[in-house]
FIMI-631696 format. One record per residue (C-alpha): residue number from 1; residue in three letters; z, x, y. Coordinates in nm, 4 decimals, decimal comma, padded with zeros to 6 digits, always signed. Layout:
REM FIMI-631696
NUM_ala_Z_X_Y $
...
***
This chain:
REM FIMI-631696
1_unk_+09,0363_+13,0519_+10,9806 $
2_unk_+09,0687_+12,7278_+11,1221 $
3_unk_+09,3154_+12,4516_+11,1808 $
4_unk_+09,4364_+12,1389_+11,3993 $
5_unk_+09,7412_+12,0118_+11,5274 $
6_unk_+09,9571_+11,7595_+11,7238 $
7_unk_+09,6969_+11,7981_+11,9902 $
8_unk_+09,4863_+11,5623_+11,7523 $
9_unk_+09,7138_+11,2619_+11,8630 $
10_unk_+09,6687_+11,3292_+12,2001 $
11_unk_+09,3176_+11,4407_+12,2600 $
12_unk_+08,9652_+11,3248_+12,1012 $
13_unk_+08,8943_+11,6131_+11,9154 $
14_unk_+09,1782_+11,7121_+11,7155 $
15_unk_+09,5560_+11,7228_+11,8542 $
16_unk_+09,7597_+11,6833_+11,5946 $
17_unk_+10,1599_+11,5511_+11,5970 $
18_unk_+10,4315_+11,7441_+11,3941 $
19_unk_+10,6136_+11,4285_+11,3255 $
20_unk_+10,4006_+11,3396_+11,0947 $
21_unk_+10,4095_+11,4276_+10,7385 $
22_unk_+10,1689_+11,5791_+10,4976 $
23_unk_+09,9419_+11,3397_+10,2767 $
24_unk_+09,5720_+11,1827_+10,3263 $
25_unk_+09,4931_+10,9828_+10,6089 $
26_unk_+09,5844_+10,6944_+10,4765 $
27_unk_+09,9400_+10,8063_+10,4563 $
28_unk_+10,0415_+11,0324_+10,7599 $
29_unk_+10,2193_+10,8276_+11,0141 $
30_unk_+10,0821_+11,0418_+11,3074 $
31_unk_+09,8745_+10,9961_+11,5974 $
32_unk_+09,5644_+11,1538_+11,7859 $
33_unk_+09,6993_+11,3089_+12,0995 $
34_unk_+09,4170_+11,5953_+12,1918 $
35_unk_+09,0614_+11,7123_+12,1070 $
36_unk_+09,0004_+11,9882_+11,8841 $
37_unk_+08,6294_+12,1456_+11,7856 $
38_unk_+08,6851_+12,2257_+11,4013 $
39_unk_+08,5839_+12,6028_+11,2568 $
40_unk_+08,4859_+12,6863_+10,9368 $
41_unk_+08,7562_+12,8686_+10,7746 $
42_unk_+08,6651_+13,2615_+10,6938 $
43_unk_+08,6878_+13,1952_+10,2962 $
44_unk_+08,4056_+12,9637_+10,3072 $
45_unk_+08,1500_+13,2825_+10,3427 $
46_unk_+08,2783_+13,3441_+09,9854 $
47_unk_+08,0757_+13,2764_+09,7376 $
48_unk_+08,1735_+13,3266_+09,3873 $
49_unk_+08,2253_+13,0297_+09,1817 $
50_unk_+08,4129_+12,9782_+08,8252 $
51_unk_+08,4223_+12,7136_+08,6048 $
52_unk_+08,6454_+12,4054_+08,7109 $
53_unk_+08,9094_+12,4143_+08,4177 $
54_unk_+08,9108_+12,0081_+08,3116 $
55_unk_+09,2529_+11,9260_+08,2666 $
56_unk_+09,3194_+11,6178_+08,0018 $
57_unk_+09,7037_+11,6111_+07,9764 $
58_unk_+09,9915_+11,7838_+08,1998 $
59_unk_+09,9771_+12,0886_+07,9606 $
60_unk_+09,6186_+12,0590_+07,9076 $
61_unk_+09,4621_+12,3933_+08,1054 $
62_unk_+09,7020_+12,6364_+08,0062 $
63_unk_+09,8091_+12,7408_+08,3695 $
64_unk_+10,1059_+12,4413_+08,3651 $
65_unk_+10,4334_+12,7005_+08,4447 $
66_unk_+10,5276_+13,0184_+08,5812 $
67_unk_+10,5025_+13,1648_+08,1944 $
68_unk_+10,1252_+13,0186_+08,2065 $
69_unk_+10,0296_+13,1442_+08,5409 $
70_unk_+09,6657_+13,2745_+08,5820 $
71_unk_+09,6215_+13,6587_+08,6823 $
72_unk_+09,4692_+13,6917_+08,9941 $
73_unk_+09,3472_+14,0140_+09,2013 $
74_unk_+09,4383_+13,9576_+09,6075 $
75_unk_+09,3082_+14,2957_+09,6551 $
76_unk_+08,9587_+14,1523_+09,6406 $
77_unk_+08,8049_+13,8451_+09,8068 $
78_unk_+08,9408_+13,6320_+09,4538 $
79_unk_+08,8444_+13,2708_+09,3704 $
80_unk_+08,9619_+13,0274_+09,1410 $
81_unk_+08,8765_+12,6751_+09,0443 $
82_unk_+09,0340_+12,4281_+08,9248 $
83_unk_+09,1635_+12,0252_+08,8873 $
84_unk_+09,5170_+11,8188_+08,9417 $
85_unk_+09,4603_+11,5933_+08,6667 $
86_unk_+09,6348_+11,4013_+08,5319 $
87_unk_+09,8668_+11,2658_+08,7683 $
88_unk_+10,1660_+11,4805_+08,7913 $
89_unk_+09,9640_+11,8508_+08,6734 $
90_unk_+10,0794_+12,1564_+08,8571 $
91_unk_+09,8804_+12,4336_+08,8418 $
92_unk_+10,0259_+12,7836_+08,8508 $
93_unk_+09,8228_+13,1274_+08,9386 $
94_unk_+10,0202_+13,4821_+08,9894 $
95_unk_+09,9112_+13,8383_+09,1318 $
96_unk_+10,0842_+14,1573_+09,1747 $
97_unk_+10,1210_+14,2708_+09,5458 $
98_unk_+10,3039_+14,5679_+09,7488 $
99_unk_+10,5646_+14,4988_+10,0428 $
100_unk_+10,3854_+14,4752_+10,3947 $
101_unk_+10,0551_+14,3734_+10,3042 $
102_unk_+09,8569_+14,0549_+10,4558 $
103_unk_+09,8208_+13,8222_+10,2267 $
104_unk_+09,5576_+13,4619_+10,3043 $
105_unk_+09,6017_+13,2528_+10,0270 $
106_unk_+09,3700_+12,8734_+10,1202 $
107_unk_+09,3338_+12,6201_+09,8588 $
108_unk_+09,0037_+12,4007_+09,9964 $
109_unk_+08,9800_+12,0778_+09,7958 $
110_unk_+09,0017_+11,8255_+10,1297 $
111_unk_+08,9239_+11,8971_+10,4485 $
112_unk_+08,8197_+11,5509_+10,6000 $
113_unk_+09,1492_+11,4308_+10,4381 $
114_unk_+08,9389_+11,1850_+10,2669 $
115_unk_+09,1094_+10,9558_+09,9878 $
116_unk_+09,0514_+10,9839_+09,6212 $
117_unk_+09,0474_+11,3746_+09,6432 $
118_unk_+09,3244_+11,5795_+09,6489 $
119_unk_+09,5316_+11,6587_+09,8923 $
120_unk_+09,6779_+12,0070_+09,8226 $
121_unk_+10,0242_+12,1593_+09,8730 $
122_unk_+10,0504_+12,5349_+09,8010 $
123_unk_+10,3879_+12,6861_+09,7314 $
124_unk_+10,4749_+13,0626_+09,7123 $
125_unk_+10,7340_+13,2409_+09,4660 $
126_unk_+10,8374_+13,5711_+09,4601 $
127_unk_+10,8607_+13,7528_+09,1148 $
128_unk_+11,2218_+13,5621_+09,0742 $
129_unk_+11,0781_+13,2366_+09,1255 $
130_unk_+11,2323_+13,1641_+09,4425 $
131_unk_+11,0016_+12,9803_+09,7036 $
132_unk_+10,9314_+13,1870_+09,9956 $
133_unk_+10,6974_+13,0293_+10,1374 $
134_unk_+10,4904_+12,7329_+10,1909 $
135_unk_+10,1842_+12,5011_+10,3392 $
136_unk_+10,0555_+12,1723_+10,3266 $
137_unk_+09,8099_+12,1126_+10,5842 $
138_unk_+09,5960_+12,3782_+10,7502 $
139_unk_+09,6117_+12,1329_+11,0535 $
140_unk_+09,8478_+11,8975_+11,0311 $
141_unk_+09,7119_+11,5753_+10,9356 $
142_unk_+09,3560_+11,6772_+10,9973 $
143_unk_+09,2558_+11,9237_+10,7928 $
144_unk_+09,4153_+11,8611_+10,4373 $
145_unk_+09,3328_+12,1868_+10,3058 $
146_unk_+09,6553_+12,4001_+10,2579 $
147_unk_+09,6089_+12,7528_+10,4131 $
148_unk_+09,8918_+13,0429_+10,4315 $
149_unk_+09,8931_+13,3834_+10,6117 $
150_unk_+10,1951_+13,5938_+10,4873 $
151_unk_+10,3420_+13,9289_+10,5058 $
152_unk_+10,4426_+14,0762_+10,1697 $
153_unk_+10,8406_+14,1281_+10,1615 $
154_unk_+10,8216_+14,3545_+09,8769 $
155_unk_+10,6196_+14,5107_+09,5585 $
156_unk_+10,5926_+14,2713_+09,2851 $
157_unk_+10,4705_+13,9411_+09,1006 $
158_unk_+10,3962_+13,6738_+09,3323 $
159_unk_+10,3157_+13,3041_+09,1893 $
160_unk_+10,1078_+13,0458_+09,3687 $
161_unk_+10,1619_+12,6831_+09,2738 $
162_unk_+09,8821_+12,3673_+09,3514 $
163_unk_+10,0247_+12,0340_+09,3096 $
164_unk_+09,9333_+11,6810_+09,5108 $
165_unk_+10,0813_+11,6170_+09,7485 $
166_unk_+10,2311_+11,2693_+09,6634 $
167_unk_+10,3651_+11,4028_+09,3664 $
168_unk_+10,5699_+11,7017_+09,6305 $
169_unk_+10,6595_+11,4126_+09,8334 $
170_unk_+10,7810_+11,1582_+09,5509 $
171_unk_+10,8558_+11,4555_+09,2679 $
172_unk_+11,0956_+11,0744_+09,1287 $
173_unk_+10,8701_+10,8408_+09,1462 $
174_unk_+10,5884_+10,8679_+08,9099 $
175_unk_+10,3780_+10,5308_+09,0864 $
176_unk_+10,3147_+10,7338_+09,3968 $
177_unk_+10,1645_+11,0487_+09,1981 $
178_unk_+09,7262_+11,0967_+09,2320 $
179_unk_+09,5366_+11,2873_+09,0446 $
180_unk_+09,2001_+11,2941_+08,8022 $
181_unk_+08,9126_+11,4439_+08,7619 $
182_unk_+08,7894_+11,4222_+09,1076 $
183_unk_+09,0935_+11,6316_+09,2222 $
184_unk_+08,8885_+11,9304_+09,2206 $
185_unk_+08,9927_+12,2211_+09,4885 $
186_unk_+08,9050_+12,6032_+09,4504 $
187_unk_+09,1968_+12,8931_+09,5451 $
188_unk_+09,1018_+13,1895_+09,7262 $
189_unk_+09,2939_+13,4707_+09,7741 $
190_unk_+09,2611_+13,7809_+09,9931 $
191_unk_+09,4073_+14,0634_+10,1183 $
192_unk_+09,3384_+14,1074_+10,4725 $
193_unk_+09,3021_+14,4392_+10,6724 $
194_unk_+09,2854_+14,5159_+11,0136 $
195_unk_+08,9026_+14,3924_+11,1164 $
196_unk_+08,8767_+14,2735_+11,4931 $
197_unk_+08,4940_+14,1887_+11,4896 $
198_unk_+08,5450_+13,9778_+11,2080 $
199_unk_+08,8120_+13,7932_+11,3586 $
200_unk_+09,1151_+13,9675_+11,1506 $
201_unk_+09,3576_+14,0550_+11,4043 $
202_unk_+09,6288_+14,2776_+11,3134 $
203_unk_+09,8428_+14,4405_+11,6262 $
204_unk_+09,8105_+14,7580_+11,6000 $
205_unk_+10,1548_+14,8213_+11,7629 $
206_unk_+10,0345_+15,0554_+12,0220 $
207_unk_+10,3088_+14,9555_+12,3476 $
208_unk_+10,5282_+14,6688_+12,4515 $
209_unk_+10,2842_+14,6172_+12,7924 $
210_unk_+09,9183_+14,5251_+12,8959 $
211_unk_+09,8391_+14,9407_+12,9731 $
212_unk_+09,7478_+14,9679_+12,6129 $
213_unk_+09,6685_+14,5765_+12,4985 $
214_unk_+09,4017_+14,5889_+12,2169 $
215_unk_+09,0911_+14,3548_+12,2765 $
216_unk_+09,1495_+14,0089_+12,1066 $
217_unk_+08,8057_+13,8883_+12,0069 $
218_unk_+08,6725_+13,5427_+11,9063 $
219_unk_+08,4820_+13,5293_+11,6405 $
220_unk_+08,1428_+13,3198_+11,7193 $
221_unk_+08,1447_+12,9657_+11,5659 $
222_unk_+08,4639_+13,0650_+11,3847 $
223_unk_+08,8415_+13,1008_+11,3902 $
224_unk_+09,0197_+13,4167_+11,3665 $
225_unk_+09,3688_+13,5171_+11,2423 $
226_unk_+09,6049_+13,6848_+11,3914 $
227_unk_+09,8858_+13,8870_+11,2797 $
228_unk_+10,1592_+14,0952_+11,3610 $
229_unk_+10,5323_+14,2363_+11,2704 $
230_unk_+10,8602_+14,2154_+11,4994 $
231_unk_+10,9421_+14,5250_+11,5298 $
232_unk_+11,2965_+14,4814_+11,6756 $
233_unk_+11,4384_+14,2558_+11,9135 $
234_unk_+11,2270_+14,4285_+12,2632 $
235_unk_+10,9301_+14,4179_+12,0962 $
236_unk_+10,6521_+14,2556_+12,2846 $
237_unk_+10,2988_+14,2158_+12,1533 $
238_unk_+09,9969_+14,2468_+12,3932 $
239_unk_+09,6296_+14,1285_+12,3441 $
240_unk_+09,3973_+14,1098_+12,5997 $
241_unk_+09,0772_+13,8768_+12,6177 $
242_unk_+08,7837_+13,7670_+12,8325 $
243_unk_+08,6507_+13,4419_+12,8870 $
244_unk_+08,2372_+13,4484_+12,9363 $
245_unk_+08,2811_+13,1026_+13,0148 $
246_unk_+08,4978_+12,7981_+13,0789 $
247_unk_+08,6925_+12,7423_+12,7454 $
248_unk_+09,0083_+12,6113_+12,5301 $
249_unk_+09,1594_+12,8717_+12,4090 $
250_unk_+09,4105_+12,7711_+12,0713 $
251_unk_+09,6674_+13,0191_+11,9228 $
252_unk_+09,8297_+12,8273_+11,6397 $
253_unk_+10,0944_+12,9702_+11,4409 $
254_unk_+10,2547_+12,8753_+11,1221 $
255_unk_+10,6299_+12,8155_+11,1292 $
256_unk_+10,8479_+13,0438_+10,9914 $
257_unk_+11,0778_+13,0703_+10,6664 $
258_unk_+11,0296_+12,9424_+10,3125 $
259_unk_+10,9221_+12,6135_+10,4518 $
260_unk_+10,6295_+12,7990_+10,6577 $
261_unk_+10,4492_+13,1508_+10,6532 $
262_unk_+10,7745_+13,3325_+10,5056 $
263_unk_+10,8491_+13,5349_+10,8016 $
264_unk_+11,2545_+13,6015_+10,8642 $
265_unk_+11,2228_+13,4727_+11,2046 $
266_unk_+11,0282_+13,3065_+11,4693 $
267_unk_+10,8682_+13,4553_+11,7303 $
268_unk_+11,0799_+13,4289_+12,0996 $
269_unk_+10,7396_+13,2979_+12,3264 $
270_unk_+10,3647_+13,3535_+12,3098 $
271_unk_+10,2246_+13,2859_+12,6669 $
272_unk_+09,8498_+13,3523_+12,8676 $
273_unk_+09,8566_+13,4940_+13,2056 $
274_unk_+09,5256_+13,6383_+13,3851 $
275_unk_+09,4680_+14,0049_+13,3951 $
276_unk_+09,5265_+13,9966_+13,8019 $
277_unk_+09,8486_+13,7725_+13,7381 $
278_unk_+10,0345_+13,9380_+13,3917 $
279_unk_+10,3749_+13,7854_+13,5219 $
280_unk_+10,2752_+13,4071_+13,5728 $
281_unk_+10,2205_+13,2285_+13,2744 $
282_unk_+09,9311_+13,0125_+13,2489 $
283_unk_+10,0567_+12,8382_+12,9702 $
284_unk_+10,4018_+12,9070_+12,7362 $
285_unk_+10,5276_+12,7907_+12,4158 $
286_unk_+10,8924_+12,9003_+12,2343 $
287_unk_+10,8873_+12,9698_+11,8821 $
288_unk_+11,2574_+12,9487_+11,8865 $
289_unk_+11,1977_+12,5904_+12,0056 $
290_unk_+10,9557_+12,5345_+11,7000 $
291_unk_+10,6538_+12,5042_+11,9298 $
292_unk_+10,3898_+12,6284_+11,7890 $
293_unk_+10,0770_+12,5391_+11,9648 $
294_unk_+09,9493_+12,7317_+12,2651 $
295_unk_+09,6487_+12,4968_+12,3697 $
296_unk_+09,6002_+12,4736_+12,7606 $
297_unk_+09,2559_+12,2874_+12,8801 $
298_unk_+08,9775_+12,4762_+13,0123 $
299_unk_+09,0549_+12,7810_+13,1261 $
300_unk_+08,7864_+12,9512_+13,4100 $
301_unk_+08,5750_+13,2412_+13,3138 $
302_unk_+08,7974_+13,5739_+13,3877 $
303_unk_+08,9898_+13,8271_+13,1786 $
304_unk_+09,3849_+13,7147_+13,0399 $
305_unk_+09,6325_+13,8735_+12,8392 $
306_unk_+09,8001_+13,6730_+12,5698 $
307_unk_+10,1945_+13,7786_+12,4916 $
308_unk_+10,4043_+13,7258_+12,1878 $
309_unk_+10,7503_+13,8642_+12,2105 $
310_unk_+11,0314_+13,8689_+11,9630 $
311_unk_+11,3726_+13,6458_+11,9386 $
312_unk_+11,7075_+13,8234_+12,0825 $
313_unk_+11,9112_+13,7378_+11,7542 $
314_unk_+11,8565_+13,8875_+11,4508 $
315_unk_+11,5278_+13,9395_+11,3336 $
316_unk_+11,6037_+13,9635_+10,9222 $
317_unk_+11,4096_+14,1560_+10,6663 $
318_unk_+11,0359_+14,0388_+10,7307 $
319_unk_+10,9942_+14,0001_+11,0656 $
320_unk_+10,6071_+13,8309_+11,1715 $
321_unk_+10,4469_+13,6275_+11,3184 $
322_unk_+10,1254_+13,4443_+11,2064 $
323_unk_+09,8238_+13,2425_+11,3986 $
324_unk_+09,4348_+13,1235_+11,4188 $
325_unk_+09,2756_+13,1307_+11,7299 $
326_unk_+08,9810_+12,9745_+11,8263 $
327_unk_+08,8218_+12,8625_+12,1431 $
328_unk_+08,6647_+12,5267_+12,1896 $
329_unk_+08,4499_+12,3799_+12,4785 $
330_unk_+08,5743_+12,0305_+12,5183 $
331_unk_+08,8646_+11,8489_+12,5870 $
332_unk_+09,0137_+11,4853_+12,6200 $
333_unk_+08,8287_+11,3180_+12,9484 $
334_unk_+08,9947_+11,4375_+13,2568 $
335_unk_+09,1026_+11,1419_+13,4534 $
336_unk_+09,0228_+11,0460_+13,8019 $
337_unk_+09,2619_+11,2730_+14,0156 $
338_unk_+09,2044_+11,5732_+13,8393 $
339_unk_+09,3415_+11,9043_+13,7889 $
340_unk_+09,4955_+11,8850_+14,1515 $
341_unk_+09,5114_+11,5884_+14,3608 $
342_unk_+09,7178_+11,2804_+14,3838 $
343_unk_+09,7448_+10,9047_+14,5250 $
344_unk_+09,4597_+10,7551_+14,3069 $
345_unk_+09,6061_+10,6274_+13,9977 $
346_unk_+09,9404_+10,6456_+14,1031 $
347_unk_+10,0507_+10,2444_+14,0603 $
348_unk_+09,9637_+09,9902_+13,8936 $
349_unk_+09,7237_+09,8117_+14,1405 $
350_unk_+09,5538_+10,1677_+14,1528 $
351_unk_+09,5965_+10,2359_+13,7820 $
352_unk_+09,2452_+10,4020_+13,5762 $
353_unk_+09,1313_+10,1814_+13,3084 $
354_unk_+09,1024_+10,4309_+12,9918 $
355_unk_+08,7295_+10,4355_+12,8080 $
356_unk_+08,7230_+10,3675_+12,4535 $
357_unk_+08,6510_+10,6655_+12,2378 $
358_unk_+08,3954_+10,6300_+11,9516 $
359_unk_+08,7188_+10,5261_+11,7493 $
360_unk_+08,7748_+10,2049_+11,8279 $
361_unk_+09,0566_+10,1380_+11,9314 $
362_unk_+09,1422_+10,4641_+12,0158 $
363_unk_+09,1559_+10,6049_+12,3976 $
364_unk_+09,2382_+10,9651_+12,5164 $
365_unk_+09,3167_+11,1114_+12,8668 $
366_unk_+09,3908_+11,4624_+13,0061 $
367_unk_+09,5946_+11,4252_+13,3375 $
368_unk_+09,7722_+11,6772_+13,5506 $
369_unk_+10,0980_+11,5721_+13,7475 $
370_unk_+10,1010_+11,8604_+14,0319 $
371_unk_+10,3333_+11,7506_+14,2384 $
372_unk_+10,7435_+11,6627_+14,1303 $
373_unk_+10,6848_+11,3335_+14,2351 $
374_unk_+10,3423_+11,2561_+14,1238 $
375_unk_+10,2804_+10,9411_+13,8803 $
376_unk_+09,9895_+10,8257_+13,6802 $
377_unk_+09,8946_+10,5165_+13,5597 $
378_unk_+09,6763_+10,3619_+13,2880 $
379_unk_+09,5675_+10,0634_+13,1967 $
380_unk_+09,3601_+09,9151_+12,8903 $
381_unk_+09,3478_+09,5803_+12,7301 $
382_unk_+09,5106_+09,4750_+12,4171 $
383_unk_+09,4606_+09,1851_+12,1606 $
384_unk_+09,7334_+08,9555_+11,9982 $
385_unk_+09,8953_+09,0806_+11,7132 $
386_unk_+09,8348_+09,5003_+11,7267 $
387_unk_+10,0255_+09,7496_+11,6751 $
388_unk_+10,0172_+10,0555_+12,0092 $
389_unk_+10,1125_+10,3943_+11,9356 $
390_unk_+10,1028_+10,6980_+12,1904 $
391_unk_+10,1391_+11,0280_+12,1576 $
392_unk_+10,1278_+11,2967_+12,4344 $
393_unk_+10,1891_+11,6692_+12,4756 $
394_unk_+10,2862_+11,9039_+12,7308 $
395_unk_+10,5702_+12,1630_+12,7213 $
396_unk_+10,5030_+12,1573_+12,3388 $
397_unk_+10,1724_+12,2677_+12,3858 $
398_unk_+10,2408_+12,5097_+12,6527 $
399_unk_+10,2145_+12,3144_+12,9755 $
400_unk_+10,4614_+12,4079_+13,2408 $
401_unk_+10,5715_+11,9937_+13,2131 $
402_unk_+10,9578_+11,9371_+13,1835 $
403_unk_+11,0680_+11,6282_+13,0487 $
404_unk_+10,7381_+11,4049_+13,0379 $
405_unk_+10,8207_+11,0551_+13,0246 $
406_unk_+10,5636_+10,7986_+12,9181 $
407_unk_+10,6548_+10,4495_+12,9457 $
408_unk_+10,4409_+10,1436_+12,8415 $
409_unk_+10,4689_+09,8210_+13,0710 $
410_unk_+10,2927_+09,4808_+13,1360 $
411_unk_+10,1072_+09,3291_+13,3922 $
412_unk_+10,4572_+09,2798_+13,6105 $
413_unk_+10,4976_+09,7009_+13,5921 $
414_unk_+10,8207_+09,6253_+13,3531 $
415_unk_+10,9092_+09,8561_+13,0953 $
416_unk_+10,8492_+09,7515_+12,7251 $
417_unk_+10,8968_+10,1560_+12,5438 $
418_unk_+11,0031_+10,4247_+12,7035 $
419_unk_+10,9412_+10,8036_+12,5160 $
420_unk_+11,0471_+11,1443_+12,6452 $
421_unk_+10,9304_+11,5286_+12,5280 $
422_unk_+11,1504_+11,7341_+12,5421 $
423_unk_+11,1566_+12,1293_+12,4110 $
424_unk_+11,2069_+12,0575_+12,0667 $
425_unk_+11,0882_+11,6978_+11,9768 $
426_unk_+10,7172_+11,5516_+12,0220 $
427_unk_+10,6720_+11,2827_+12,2371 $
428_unk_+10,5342_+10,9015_+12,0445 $
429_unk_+10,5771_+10,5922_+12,0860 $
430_unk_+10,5020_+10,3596_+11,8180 $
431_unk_+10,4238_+10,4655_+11,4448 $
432_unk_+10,5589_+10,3860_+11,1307 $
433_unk_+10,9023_+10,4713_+11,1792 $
434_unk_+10,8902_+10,2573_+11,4816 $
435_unk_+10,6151_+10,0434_+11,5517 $
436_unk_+10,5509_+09,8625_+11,8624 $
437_unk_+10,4006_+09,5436_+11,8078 $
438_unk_+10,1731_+09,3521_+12,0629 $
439_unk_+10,2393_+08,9859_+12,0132 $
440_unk_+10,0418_+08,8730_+12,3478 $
441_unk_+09,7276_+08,9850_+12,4597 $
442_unk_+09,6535_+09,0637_+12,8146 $
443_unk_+09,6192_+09,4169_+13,0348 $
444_unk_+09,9053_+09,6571_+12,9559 $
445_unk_+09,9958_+09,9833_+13,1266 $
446_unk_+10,0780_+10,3513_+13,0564 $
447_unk_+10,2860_+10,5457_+13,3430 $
448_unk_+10,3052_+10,9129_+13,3010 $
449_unk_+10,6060_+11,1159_+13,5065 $
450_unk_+10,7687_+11,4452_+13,4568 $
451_unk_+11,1302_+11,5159_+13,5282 $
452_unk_+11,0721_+11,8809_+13,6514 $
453_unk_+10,8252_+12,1690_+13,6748 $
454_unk_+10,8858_+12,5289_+13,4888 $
455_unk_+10,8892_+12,7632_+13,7972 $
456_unk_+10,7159_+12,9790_+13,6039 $
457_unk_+10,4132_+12,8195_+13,4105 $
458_unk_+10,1102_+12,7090_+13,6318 $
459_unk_+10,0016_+12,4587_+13,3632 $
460_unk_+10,0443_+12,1192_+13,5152 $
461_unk_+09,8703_+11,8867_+13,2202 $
462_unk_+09,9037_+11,6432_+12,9244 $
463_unk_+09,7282_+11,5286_+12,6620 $
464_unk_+09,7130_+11,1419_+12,5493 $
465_unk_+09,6213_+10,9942_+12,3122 $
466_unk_+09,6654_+10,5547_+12,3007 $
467_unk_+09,5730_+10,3974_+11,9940 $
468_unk_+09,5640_+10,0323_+11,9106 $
469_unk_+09,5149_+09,8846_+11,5870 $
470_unk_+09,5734_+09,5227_+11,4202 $
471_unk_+09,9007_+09,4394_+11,2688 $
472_unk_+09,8861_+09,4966_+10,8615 $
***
């Protein structure tokens, strides 16, 4: 199954920032940062159908509560259809499961996060009612489809809940609520089982190194999940994969606890190092650190390993960890310098005017700083009264990077916004929270820097994404 993520802010196809919220387009207050090639998600190879159930007051299809909740089957590939109207309806849909199964529960009503259609928020209960776990977007801000993988924490009822997600957002404030009879979505729900070739990856739990790493395959023109249990604090998953060709390789995992897949704890650090290398990462997140995105560019044709290992603290009753991979074959435009050398676009006489993606307005950049003392600059030209927000990524999506500092300046190289990434918070400039507003136009400047390297991640890059639009 496939999703997107802070990488949409920072590259052309689809990086996505976690400091936005959930809601349509219209509504997130995120930015593109990388590019992304979308997947169609497994469940769309379903297909059943059922009547949409037309809803014409809040207790008008007779699924409205817990005590209404429609019987479902997650033992089989099960589908449901149904509306959000009017504004405010919540619809409610149970099913019996046992503790320690795979559970994929995706609600498809929005993918282009288009407006006038709903955008979906799924919410899991256990058989007291008690949320345990949750999703909003299948990739944040991009795909507006809500899409769980959990693990089971015991036998039982289980209750899904669909609402909109303006009404989950503003449950006071009526005004803000959508819904109607174009607020169609369909539920499916599956139980999923250990099926490599078809891109459902379970670890089979068969060692703590690479001697005995099972092959991690990617499914063709698809994404896959995978899935696996902490066993105890030294346990250390292993998968190994090969690489035909030059390619992105994305492991995105959901975030733990009732306000993600469910799981008791996050993982400690999921990392890819080449089969001739296993000790040298090629590109790290920390779970721990709520990263969740393992994305490095292009990686060469050869055979890796990719490593997930568990937290030192406690690891609580249901212990997982759940992802998609996928691989994609493009990336944000590599600047000038490239992967390794320096001294071209490292001032601003020398700066690299940025190209205008097919977005206007928009411009993206992958750039490497090798060196500790490297610097990039960019340059594009703004109009009067816009509005510029950047976002970038690095250590938060598994470059070796330490404290990437992007700083926008005029024409006389002085500083106008300064933002930093650091291991737990994204890196933008501008937004909604905190716009910053162009009043002048003229050439303006983008110098990237790094405060250290991580002696032990190779990854030198970042993704960019600049975006310019006119003040509302």
């Amino acid at each position: 199954m496939v999703r997107k993520s802070f990488l949409v802010l920072c590259t052309a196809c689809s990086l996505v920032l976690t400091a936005c919220g959930g809601g349509n387009n219209n509504n997130n207050n995120q930015q593109d940062a990388a590019p992304q090639e979308d997947r169609p998600p497994q469940f769309d190879r379903i297909t059943a159908d059922q009547p949409i159930q037309q809803d014409t007051a809040p207790q008008g299809d007779n699924n409205d509560s817990f005590e209404q909740a429609i019987e479902m089957d997650y033992t089989t590939a099960n589908q449901k259809s149904g509306v959000v109207n009017p504004k405010g309806d919540e619809d409610f849909y149970k099913f019996t499961g046992q503790a320690g199964d795979w559970v994929a529960i995706f609600v498809s009503a929005n993918p282009g996060c288009a407006k006038d259609k709903l955008d979906p928020v799924l919410t899991l209960y256990n058989a007291s009612q008690q949320q345990i776990a949750f999703n909003d977007d299948e990739l944040l801000g991009q795909v507006c489809d809500s899409f769980l993988l959990t693990r089971l924490p015991a036998d039982g009822v289980y209750y899904v809940k669909i609402q909109d997600w303006f009404q989950y957002h503003s449950p006071n404030d009526p005004s803000q609520w959508e819904g109607g009879s174009l607020y169609t979505y369909k539920l499916y729900l599956m139980k999923l089982t250990h099926d490599p070739t078809n891109g459902i990856m379970i670890d089979p739990e068969q060692g703590d190194d690479q001697t005995q790493a099972p092959d991690l395959v990617f499914p063709q023109d698809a994404a896959g999940s995978l899935l696996g249990t902490l066993r105890d604090t030294s346990d250390k998953d292993v998968f190994a994969f090969t690489l035909a060709n030059p390619s992105t390789v994305y492991v995105i995992f959901q975030p733990p606890g009732a306000e993600g897949n469910g799981s008791t704890t996050p993982f400690a650090m999921a990392y890819i190092t080449t089969k001739a290398a296993p000790t040298v990462a090629v590109a790290r997140i920390e779970g721990t650190n709520e990263q969740f995105e393992l994305q490095p560019p292009l990686l060469p044709a050869g055979e890796y390993y990719l490593w997930i290992t568990a937290p030192s603290a406690s690891l609580g009753a249901n212990a997982f960890y759940s992802a998609t991979y996928f691989l994609g074959s493009q990336d944000n435009p590599l600047d000038a310098e490239g992967a390794t050398n320096t001294g071209q676009n490292d001032t601003l006489a020398t700066a690299e005017a940025l190209t205008e993606s097919s977005t206007a307005g928009s411009y993206f950049v992958l750039a490497h700083l090798p060196t500790d003392g490297d610097v990039d600059y960019y340059k594009l030209t703004l109009q009067a009264n816009t509005t510029l927000a950047i976002a970038c990524g690095a250590q938060r999506n598994g470059s070796g990077i330490r404290g990437l500092t992007v700083s926008v300046r005029n024409d006389q190289d002085q500083e106008i916004r300064q933002g930093v990434e650091s291991a737990t918070e994204d890196l933008l400039i501008g937004g909604s929270q905190n716009p910053l507003n162009i009043t002048a136009a003229g050439t303006y400047y983008v110098r990237l820097s790094k405060q250290s390297q991580a002696p032990d991640v190779t990854g030198t890059w970042i993704r960019c994404g600049i975006h310019s639009r006119a003040q509302q």
